[in-house]
ROFIZA-667368 format. One record per atom (N, C-alpha, C): residue number from 1; residue in one letter; atom name; x, y, z. Coordinates in nm, 2 decimals, decimal comma. Atoms other than C-alpha are relative to their C-alpha. Example, Ala and Ser with C-alpha at 12.3 -4.5 7.8 and 13.67 -1.06 7.14 Angstrom:
REM residues 2
+-----+---+----+--------+--------+--------+
:   k : r :  a :     px :     py :     pz :
+-----+---+----+--------+--------+--------+
:   1 : A :  N :   0,09 :  -0,12 :   0,00 :
:   1 : A : CA :   1,23 :  -0,45 :   0,78 :
:   1 : A :  C :   0,09 :   0,12 :   0,00 :
:   2 : S :  N :  -0,09 :  -0,11 :   0,00 :
:   2 : S : CA :   1,37 :  -0,11 :   0,71 :
:   2 : S :  C :  -0,08 :   0,11 :   0,08 :
+-----+---+----+--------+--------+--------+
END
This chain:
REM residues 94
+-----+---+----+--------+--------+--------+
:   k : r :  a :     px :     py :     pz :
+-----+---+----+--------+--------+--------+
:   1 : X :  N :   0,05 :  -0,09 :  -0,10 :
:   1 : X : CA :   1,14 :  -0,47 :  -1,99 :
:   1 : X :  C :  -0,12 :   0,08 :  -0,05 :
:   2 : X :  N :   0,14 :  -0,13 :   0,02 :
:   2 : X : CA :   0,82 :  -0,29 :  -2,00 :
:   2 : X :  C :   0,01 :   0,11 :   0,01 :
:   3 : X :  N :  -0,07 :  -0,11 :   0,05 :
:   3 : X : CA :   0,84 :   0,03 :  -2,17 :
:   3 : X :  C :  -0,09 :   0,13 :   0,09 :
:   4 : X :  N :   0,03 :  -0,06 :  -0,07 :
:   4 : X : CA :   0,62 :   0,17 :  -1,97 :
:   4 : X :  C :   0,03 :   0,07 :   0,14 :
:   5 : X :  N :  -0,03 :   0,00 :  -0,15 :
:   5 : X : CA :   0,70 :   0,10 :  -1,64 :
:   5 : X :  C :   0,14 :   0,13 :  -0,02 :
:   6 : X :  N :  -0,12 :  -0,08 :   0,02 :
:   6 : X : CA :   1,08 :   0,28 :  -1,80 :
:   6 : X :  C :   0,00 :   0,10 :   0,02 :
:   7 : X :  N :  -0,01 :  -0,14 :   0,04 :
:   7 : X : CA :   0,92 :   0,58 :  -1,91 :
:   7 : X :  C :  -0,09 :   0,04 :   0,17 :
:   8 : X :  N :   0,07 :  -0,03 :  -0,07 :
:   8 : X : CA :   0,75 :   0,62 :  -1,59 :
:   8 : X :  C :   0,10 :  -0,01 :   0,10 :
:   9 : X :  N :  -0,12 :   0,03 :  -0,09 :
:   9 : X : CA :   1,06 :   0,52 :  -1,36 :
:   9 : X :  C :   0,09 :   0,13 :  -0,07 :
:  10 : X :  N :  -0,08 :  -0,10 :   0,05 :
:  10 : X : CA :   1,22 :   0,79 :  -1,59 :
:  10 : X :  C :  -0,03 :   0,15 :   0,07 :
:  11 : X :  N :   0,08 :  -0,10 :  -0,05 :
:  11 : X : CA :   0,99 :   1,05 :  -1,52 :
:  11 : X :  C :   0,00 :   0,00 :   0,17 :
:  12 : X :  N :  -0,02 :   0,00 :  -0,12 :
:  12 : X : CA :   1,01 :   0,98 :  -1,15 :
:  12 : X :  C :   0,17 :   0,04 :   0,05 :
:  13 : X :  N :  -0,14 :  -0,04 :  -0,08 :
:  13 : X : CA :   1,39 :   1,04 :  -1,11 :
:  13 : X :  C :   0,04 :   0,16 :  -0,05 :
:  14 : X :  N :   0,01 :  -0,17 :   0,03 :
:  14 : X : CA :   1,33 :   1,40 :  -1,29 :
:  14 : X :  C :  -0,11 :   0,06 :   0,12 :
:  15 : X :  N :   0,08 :  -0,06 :  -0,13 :
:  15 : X : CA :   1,06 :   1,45 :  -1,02 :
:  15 : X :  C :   0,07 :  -0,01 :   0,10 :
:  16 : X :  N :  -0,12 :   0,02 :  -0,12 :
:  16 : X : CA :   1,33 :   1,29 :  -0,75 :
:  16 : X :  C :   0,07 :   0,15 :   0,01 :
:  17 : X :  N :  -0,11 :  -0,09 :  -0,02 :
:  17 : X : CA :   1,56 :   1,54 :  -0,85 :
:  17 : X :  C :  -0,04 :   0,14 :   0,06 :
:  18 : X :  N :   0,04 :  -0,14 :  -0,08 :
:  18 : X : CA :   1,34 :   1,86 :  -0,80 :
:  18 : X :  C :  -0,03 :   0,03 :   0,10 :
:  19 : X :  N :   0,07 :   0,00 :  -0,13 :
:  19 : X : CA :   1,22 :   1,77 :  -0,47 :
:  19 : X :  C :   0,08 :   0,07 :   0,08 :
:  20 : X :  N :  -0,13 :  -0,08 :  -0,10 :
:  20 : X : CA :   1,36 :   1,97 :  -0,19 :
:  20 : X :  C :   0,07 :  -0,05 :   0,08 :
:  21 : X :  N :  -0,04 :   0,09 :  -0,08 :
:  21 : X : CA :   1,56 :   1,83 :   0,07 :
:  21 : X :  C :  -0,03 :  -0,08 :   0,05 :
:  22 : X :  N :   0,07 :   0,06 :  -0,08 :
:  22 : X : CA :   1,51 :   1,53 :   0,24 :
:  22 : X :  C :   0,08 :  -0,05 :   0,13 :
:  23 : X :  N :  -0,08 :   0,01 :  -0,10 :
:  23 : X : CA :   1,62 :   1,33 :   0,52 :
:  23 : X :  C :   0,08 :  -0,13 :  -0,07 :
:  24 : X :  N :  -0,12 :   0,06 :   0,03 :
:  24 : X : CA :   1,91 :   1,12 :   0,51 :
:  24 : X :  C :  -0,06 :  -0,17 :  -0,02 :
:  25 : X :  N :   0,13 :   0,06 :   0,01 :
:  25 : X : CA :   1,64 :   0,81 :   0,57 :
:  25 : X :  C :  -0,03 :  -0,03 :  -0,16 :
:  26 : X :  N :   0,08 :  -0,01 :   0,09 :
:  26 : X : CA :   1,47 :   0,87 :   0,30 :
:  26 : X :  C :   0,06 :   0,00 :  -0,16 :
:  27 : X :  N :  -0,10 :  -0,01 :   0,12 :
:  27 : X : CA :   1,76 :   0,95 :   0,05 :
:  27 : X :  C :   0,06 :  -0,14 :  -0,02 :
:  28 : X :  N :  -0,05 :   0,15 :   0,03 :
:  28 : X : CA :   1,92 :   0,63 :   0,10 :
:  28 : X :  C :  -0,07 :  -0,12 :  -0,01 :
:  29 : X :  N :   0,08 :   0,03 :   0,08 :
:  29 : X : CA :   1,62 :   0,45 :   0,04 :
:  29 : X :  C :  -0,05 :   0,03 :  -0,13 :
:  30 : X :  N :   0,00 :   0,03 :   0,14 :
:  30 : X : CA :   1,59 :   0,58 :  -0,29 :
:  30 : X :  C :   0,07 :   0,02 :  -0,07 :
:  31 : X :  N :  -0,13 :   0,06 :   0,05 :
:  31 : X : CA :   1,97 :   0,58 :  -0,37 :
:  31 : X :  C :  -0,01 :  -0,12 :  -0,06 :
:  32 : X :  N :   0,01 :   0,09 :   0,05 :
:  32 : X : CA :   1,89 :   0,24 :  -0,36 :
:  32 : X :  C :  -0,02 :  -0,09 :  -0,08 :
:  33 : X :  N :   0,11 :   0,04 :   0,10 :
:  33 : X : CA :   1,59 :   0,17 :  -0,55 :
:  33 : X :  C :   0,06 :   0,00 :  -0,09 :
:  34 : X :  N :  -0,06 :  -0,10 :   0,12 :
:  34 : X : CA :   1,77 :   0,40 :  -0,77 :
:  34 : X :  C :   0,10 :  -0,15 :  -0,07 :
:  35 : X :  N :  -0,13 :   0,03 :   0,08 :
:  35 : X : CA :   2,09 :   0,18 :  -0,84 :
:  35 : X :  C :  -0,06 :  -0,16 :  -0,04 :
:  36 : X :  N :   0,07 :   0,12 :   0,04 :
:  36 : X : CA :   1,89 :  -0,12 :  -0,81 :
:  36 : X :  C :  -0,05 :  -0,03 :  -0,14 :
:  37 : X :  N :   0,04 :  -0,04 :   0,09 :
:  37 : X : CA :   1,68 :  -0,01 :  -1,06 :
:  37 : X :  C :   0,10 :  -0,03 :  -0,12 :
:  38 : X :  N :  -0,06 :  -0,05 :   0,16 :
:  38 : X : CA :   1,96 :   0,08 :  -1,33 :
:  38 : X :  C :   0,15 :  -0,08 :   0,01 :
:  39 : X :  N :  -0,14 :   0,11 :  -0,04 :
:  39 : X : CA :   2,28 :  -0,17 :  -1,19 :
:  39 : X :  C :  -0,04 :  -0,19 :  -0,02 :
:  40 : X :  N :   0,02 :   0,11 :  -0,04 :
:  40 : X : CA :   2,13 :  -0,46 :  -1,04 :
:  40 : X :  C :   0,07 :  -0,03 :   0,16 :
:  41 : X :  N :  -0,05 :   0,04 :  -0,07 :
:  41 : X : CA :   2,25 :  -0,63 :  -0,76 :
:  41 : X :  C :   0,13 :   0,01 :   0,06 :
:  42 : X :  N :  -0,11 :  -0,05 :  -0,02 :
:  42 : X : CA :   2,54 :  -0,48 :  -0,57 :
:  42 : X :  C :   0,09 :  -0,11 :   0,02 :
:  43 : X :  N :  -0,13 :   0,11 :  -0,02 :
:  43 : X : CA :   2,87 :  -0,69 :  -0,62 :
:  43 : X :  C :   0,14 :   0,06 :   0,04 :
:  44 : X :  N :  -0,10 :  -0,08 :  -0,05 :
:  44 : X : CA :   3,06 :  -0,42 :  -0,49 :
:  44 : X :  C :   0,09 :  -0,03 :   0,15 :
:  45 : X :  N :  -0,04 :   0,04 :  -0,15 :
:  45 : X : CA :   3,29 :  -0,48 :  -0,15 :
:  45 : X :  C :  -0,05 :   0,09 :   0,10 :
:  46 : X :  N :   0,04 :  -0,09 :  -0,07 :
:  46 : X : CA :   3,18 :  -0,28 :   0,16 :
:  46 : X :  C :   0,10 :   0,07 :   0,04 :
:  47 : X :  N :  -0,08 :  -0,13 :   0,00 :
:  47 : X : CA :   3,35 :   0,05 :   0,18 :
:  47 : X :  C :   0,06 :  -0,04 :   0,16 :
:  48 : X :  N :  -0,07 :   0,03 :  -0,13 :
:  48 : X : CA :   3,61 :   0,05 :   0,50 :
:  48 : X :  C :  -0,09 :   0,14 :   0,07 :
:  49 : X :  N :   0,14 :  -0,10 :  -0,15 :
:  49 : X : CA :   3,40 :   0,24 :   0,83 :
:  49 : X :  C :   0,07 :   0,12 :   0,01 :
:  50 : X :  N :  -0,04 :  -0,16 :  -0,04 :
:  50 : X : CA :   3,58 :   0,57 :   0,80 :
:  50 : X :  C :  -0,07 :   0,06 :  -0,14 :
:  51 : X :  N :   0,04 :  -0,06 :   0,13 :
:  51 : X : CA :   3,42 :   0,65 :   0,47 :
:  51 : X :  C :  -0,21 :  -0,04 :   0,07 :
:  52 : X :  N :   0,13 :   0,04 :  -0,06 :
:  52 : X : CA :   3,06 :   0,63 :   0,67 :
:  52 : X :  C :  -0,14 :   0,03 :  -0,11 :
:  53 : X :  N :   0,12 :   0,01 :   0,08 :
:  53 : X : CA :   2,83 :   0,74 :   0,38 :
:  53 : X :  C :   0,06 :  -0,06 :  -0,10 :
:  54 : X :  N :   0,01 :   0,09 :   0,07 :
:  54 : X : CA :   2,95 :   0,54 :   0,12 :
:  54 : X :  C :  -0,04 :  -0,12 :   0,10 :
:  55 : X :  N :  -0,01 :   0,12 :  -0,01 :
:  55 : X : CA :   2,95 :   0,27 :   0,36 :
:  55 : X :  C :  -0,16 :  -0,01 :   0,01 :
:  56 : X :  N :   0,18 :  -0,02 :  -0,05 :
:  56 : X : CA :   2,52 :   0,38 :   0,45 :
:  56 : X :  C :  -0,02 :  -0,03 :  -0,17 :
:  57 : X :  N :   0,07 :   0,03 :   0,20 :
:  57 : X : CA :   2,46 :   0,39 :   0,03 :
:  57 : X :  C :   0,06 :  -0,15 :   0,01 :
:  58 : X :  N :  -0,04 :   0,15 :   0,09 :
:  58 : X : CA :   2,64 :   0,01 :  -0,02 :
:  58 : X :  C :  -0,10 :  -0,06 :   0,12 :
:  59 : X :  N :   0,14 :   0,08 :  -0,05 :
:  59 : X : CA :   2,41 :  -0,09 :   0,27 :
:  59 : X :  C :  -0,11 :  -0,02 :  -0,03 :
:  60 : X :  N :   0,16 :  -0,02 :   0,04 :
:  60 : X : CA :   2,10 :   0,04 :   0,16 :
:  60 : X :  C :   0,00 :  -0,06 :  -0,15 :
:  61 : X :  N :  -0,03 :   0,08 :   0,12 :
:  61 : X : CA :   2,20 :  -0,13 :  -0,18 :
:  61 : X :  C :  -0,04 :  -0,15 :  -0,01 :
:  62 : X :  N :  -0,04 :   0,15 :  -0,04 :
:  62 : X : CA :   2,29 :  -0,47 :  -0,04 :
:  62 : X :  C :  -0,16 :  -0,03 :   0,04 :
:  63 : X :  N :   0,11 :   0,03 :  -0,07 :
:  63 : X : CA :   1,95 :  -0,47 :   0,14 :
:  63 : X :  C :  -0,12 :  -0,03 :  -0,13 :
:  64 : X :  N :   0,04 :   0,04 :   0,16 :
:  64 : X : CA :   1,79 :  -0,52 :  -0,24 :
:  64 : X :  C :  -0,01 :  -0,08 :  -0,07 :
:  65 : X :  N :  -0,11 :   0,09 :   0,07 :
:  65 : X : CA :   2,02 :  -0,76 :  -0,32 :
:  65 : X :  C :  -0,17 :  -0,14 :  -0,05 :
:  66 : X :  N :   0,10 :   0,07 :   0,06 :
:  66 : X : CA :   1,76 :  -0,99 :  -0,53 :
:  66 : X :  C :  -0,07 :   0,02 :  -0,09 :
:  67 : X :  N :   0,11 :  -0,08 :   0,07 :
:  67 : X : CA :   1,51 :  -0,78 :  -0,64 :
:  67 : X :  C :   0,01 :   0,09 :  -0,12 :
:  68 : X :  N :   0,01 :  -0,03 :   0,11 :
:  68 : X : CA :   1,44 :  -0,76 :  -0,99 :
:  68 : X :  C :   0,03 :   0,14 :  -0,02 :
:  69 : X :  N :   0,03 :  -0,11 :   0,02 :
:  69 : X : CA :   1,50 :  -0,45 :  -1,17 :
:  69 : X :  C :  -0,14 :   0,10 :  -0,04 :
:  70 : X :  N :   0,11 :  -0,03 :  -0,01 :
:  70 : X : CA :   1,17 :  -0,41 :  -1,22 :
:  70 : X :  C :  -0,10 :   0,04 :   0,13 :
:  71 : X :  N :   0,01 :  -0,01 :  -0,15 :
:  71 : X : CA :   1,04 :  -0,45 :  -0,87 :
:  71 : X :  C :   0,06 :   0,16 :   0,03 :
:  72 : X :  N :  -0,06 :  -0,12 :  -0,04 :
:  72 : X : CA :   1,34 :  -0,21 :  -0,80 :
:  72 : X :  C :  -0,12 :   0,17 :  -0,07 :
:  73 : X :  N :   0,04 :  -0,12 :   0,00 :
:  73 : X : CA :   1,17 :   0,05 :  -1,00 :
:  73 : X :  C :  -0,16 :   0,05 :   0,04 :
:  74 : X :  N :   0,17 :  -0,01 :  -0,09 :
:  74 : X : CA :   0,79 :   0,01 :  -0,86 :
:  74 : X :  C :   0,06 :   0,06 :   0,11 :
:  75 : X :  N :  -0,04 :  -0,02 :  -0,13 :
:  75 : X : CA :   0,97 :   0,03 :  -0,56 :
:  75 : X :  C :   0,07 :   0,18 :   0,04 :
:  76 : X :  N :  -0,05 :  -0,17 :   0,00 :
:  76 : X : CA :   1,16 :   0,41 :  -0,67 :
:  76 : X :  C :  -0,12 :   0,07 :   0,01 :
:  77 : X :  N :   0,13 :  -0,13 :   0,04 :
:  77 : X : CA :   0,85 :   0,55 :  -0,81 :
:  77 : X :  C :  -0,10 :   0,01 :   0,13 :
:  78 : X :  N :   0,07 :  -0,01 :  -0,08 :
:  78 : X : CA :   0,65 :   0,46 :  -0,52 :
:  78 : X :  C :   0,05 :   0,11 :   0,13 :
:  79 : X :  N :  -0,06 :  -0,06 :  -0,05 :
:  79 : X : CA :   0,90 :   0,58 :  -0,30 :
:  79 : X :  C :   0,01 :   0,17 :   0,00 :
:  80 : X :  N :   0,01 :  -0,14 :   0,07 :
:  80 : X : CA :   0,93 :   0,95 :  -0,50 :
:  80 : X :  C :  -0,15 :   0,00 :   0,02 :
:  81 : X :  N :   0,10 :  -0,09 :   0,00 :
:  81 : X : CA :   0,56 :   0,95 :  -0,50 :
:  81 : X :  C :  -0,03 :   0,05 :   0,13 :
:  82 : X :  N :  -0,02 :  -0,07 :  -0,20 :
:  82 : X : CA :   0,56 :   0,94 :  -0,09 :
:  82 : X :  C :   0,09 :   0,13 :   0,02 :
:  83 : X :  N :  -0,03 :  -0,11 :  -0,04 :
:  83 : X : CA :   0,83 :   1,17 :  -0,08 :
:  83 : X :  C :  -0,04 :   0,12 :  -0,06 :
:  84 : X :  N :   0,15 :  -0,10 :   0,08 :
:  84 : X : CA :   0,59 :   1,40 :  -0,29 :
:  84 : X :  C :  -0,11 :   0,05 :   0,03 :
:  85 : X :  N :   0,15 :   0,00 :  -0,13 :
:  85 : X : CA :   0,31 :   1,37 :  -0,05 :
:  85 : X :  C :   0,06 :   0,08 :   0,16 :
:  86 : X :  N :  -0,12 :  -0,01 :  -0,16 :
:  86 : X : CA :   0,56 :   1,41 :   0,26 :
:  86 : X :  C :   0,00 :   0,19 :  -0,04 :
:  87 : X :  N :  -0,02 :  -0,12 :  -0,01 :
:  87 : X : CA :   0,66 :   1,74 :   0,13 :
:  87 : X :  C :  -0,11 :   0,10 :  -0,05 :
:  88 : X :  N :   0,19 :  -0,08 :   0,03 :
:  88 : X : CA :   0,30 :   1,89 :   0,03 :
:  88 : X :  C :  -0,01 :   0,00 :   0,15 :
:  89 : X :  N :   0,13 :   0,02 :  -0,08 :
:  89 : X : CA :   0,16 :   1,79 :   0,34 :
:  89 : X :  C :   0,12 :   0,09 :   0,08 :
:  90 : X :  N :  -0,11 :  -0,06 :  -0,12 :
:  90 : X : CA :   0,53 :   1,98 :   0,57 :
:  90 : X :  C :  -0,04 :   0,16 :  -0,11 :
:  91 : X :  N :  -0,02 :  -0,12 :   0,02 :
:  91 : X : CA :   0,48 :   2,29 :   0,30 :
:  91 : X :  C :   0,11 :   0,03 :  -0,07 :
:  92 : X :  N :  -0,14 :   0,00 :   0,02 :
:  92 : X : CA :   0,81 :   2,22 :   0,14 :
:  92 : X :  C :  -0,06 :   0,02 :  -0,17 :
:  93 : X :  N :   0,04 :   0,03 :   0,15 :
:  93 : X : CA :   0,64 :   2,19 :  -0,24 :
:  93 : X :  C :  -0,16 :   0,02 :  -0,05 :
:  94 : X :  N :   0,12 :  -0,07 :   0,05 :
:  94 : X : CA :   0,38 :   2,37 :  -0,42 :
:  94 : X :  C :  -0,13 :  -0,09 :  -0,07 :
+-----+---+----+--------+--------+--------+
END
């Protein structure tokens, strides 16, 4: 893996984290990236429909399902840098 891309995917989920709230959307798109990123490929079962947010995170997971962990993390950081932009441009982040 390219050590770069790591330390750059690293640095992005310490920026993830300080961001202010987001929407529910937005979070579970980069849940995903996220696990994609640092799991791989969900082999998990789908949670039973009374547990409604795990069952939205194993979706947003599954919808991945392929995509390298590399990919995955292009795909976080890009993700964090929009929601980065998003919240500048609403006033949410300095």
């Amino acid at each position: 893996m390219d050590s770069e891309l790591l330390s750059l995917f690293e640095e992005h989920v310490r920026i993830g984290k300080g961001l202010p709230p987001q929407s529910a959307d937005h979070m579970l798109i980069a849940y995903a990236y996220y696990k994609q990123s640092v799991v791989g490929d969900n082999v998990h079962q789908r949670p039973v429909h009374s547990d409604v947010i795990r069952t939205f995170k194993h979706d947003a997971w599954v919808r991945l399902k392929g995509t390298s962990k590399e990919d995955a993390m292009r795909g976080y950081i890009a993700h964090i840098q929009m929601l980065v932009e998003l919240s500048k441009e609403e006033g949410r982040l300095g």
